[in-house]
Structures are given as structure tokens and as C-alpha cells.
N, C-alpha and C positions, 0 to 999 in steps of 0.2 A: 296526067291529071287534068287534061283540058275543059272538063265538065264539072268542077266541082259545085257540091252545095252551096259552101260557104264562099264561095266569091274573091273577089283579088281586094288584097288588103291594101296593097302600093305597088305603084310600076316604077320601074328606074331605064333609062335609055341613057348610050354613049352621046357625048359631043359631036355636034357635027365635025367630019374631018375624020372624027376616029371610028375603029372597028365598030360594025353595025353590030350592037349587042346591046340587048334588052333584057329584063329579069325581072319576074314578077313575083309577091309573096301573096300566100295563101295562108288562111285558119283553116289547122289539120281540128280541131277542137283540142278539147282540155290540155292547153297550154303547148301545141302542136304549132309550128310554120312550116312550111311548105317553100321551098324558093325553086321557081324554076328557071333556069339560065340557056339563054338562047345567043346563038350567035344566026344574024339572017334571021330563015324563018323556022331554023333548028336546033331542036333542045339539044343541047348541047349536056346538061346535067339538071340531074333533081334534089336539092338536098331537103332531108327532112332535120329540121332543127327541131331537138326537144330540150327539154330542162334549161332554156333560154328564155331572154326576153324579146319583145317584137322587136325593138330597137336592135338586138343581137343580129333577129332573121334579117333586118330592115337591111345594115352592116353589108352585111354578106351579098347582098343583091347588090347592092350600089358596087361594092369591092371588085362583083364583076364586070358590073359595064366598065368601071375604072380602069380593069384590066391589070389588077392585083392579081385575080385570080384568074390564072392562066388556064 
């Protein structure tokens, strides 16, 4: 989804020191997020959050650079 219309909502990056992983959310529209999870300079996964809130998608993007989610 590199190209999107709507744009990146929030970017989250790891600490330095730790695994180089980024995540960004995106508005899929009507009530839609988008997180994409990168490790490097590779998506690594895409999740599409629905029946959520931003804060939910927000969640999930940080959870990965944190390295919750493996």
C-alpha cells in the first residue's frame, strides 16, 4: 500500500540499540487503519484493522516496533 490516497496517519520507530523496525498507520477510510510493519526496509506484514479505534491501529504499530509482536 505504498501509494496511498490518504496518507500516514503516525509513524512509530524502535530505540536505538534495538531491532531496526518501523510501522506506519494509514486511513483505509470509513472507520478502516491500515498498519504496515517493517523490519529494515521490509514489510514485514500488513494489517488491516476494522471495527477498531485509531488508538487500537496506533496500539498495534507501536506493539511492533516494541517487539510484542514478533
Amino acid at each position: 500500500m505504498s501509494e496511498m490516497d490518504t496518507g500516514i496517519i503516525s509513524s512509530f520507530f524502535s530505540e536505538p540499540g534495538k531491532p531496526n523496525r518501523t510501522s506506519d498507520v494509514y486511513s483505509g477510510g470509513n472507520g478502516v487503519y491500515i498498519v504496515e510493519m517493517y523490519e529494515g526496509r521490509d514489510l514485514r506484514e500488513e494489517r488491516v484493522i476494522e471495527g477498531h479505534s485509531l488508538q487500537y491501529a496506533e496500539d498495534c504499530a507501536e506493539n511492533w516496533v516494541m517487539g510484542v509482536i514478533k
